[in-house]
C-alpha positions as CSV (number, residue, x, y, z in Angstrom):
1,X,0.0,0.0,0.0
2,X,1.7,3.7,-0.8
3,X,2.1,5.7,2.0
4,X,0.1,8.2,0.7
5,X,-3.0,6.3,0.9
6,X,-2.6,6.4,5.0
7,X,-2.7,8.2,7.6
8,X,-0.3,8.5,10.7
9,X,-2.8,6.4,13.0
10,X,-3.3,3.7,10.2
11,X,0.6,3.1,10.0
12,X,0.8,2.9,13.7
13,X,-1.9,0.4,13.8
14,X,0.0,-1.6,11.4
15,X,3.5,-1.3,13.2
16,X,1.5,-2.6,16.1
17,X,2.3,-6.3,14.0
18,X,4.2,-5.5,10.8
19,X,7.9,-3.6,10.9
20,X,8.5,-3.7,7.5
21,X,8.4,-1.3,4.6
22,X,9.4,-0.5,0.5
23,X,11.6,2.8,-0.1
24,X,11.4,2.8,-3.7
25,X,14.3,5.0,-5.1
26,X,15.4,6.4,-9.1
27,X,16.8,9.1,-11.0
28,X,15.6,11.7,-13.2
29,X,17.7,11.7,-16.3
30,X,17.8,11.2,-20.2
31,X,16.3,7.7,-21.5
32,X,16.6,8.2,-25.0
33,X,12.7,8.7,-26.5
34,X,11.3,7.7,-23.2
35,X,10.4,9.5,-19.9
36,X,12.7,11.5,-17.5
37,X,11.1,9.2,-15.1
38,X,12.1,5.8,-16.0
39,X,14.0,4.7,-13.8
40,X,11.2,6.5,-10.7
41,X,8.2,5.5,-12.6
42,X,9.5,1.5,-12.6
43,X,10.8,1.7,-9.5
44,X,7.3,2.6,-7.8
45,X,5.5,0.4,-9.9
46,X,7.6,-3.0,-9.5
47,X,7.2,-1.8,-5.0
48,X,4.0,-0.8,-5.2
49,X,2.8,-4.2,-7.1
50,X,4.5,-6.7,-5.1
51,X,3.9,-4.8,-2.1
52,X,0.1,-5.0,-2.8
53,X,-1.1,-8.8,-1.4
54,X,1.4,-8.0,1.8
55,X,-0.2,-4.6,2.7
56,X,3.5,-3.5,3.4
57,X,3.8,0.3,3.2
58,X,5.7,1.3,0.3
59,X,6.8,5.1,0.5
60,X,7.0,7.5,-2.6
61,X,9.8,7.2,-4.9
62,X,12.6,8.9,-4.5
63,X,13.1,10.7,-7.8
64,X,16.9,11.9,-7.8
65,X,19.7,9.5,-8.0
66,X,23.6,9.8,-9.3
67,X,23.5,10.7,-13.1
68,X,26.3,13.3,-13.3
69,X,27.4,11.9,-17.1
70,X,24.1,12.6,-18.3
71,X,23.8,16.5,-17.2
72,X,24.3,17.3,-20.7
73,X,20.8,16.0,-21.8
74,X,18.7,18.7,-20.7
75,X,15.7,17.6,-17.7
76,X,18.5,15.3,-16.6
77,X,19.4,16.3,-12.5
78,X,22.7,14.3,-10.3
79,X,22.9,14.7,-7.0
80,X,26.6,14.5,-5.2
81,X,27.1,10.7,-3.8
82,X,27.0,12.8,-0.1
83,X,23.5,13.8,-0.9
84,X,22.3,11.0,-1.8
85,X,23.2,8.6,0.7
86,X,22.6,11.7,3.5
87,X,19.0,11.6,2.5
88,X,18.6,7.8,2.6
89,X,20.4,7.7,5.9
90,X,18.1,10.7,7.1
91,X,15.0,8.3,5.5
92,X,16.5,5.3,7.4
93,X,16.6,6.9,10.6
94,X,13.4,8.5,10.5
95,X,11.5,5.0,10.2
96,X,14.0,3.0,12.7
97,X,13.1,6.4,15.1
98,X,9.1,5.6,14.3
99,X,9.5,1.1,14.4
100,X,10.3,0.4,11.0
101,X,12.6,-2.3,11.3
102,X,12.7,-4.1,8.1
103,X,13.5,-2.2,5.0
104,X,13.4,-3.2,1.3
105,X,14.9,-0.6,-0.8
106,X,13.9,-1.1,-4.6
107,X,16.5,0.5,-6.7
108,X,15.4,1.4,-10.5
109,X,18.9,3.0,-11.3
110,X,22.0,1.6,-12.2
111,X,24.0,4.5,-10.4
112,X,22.8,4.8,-7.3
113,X,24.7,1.5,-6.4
114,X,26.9,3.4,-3.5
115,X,23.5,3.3,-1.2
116,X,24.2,-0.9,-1.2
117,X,27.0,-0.4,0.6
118,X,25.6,2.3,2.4
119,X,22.5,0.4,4.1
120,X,25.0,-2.4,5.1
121,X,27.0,-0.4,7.3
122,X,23.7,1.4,8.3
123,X,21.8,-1.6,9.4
124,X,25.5,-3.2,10.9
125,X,25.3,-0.5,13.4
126,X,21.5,-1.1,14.8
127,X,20.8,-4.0,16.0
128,X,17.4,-5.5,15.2
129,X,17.4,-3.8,12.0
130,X,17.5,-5.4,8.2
131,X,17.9,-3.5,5.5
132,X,18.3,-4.8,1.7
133,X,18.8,-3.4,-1.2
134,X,17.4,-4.7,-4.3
135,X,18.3,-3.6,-8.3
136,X,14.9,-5.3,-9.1
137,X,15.7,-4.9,-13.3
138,X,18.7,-7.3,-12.9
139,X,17.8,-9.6,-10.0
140,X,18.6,-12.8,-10.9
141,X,15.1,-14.2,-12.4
142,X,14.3,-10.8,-14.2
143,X,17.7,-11.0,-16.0
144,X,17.4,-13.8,-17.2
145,X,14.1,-13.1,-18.8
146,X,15.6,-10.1,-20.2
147,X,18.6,-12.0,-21.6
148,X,15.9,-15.2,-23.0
149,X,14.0,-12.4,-24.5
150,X,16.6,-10.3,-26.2
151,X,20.3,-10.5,-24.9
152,X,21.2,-6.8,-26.8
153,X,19.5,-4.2,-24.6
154,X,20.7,-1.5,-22.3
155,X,19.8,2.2,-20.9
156,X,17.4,3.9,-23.2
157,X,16.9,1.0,-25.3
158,X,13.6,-1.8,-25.1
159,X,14.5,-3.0,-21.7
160,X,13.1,0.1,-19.8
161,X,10.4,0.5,-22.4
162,X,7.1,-0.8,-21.1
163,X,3.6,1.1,-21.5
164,X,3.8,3.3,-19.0
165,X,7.6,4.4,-19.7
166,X,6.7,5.8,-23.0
167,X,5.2,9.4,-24.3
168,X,2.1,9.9,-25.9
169,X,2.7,11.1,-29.4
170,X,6.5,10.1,-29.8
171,X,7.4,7.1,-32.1
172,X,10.4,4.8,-31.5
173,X,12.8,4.6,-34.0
174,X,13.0,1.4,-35.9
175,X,15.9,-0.7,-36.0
176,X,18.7,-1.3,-33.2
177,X,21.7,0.8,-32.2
178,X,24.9,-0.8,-32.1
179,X,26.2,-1.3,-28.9
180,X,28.2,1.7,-27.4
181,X,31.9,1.4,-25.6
182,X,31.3,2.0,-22.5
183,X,34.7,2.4,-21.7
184,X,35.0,5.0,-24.1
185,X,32.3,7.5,-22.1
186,X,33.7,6.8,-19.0
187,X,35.2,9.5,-16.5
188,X,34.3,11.6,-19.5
189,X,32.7,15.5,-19.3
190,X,28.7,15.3,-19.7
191,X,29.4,17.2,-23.2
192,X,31.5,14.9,-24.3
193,X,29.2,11.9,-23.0
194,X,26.2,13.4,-25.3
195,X,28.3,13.7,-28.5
196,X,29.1,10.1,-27.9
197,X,26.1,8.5,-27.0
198,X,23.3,10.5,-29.3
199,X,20.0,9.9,-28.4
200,X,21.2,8.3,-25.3
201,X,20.2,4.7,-26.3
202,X,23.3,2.4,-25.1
203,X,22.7,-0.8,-27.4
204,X,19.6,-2.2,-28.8
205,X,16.6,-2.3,-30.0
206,X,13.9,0.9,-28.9
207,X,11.3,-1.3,-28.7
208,X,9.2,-4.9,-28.3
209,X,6.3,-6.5,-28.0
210,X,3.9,-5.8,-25.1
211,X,3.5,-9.6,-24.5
212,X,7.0,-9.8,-24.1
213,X,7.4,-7.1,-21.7
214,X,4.4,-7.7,-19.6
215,X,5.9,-11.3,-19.2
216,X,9.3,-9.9,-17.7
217,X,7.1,-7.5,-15.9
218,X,5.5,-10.1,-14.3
219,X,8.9,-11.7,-13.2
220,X,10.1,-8.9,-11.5
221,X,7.0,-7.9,-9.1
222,X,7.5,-11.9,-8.5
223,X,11.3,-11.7,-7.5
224,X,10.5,-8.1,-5.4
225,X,7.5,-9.8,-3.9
226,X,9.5,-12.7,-3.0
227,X,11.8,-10.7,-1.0
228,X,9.2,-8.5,0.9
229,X,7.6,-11.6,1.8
230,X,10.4,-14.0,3.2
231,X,13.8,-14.7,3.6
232,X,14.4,-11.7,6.3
C-alpha cells in the first residue's frame, strides 16, 4: 500500500504487527525517446505491485539518484554521492526512530549503487534492524528473462520501455543501435558523453512487444515480492 493512501494512526496500527516497509528509489535523467522518469516511474510500480497482497507500506519514490554523465541531456538532474546517501540515511533513521525495522529498498537505477554499501553499514550499526537493497531490473530471475528475450538491450533502449515508460505522441525509431563502448564515455565531461552517445540509447533495439514485456514484468514484481515476503 503507498504511503500516501494512510494516515499517521493507520501506519501505527500496522507497526503494532508488521515492521516492514518498501523505499522505492530512481533518478531523473535522459532515457533516450522515453520518460525522464524511468527509472522513478519503474521503480514505484515494481514496489507498489509486489507490495500490494502483503499490505506493506511502500513510501513515494525517490526521484533523484547519481546521473552526473548525463547533465548534458537537458531535464537530466545528479545529485553529489554525499547527498544522496545523507537523505537515505536521514530516511532510514526517521522510520528506525518511528518502528520500522525491516527495509526493502527497490532501486530502478543503475548508479545509485553506493547506497548498497551504504544500508549495510547502516543496518551493521542497529541491531534488530535489516535492510536490503534490491536492483529489481537485474535480479537474478528478471535478467534472465531479459537476456531469453533479447540478450542486446541497455539504458534507453527496449528493456526500460514498457507502457507506461513511454510518451504519448512520440514514435520509436525502428531498427537497433549498435552497442556503445562503455569504456569509451567513461570519467568523460557530460558534453563529451552526449556527443558520444546520441539519443542516449546504449545498445539495442527501442522497442518490443507488449507480451514480451508484460511477461518480464511479471517476473520482476514476483522476485520483489518474493523478497518483501520471506527470507528476512
Amino acid at each position: 500500500m503507498r504511503i500516501a493512501e494512510m494516515n499517521w494512526m493507520q501506519v501505527e496500527e500496522r507497526l503494532r504487527s508488521d515492521d516492514r516497509a518498501v523505499l522505492p528509489i530512481g533518478s531523473t535523467e535522459q532515457h533516450a525517446y522515453l520518460s525522464l522518469g524511468v527509472d522513478a516511474i519503474l521503480a514505484e510500480r515494481v514496489a507498489v505491485e509486489a507490495a500490494g497482497p502483503s499490505g506493506v507500506p511502500v513510501f513515494p519514490v525517490m526521484p533523484y539518484g547519481l546521473a552526473p554523465y548525463f547533465l548534458a541531456y537537458p531535464g537530466s538532474v545528479s545529485l553529489r554521492v554525499s547527498t544522496l546517501l545523507a537523505v537515505v540515511g536521514d530516511i532510514l533513521d526517521s522510520l528506525s526512530g518511528q518502528g520500522f525495522r525491516r527495509v526493502l529498498i527497490v532501486n530502478g537505477h543503475g548508479g545509485n549503487n553506493p547506497v548498497d554499501a551504504f544500508v549495510r553499514e547502516w543496518a551493521a550499526n542497529r541491531p534488530g534492524h535489516r535492510v536490503r537493497f534490491h536492483n529489481w531490473w537485474n535480479a537474478p530471475r528478471t535478467w534472465a528473462a531479459v537476456q531469453a528475450t533479447d540478450p542486446v538491450g541497455s539504458h534507453g533502449s527496449w528493456m526500460e520501455n514498457f507502457p507506461w515508460t513511454r510518451l504519448a505522441g512520440v514514435a520509436m525509431p525502428e531498427g537497433a543501435k549498435p552497442p556503445i563502448d562503455t569504456a569509451a564515455i567513461a570519467g568523460r565531461p557530460a558534453a563529451e558523453i552526449r556527443a558520444l552517445l546520441g539519443d542516449g540509447n546504449f545498445a539495442g533495439r527501442y522497442q518490443r512487444a507488449d507480451e514480451e514485456m508484460l511477461a518480464i514484468w511479471r517476473i520482476a514484481v514476483e522476485e520483489t515480492r518474493a523478497l518483501i515476503e520471506g527470507g528476512w
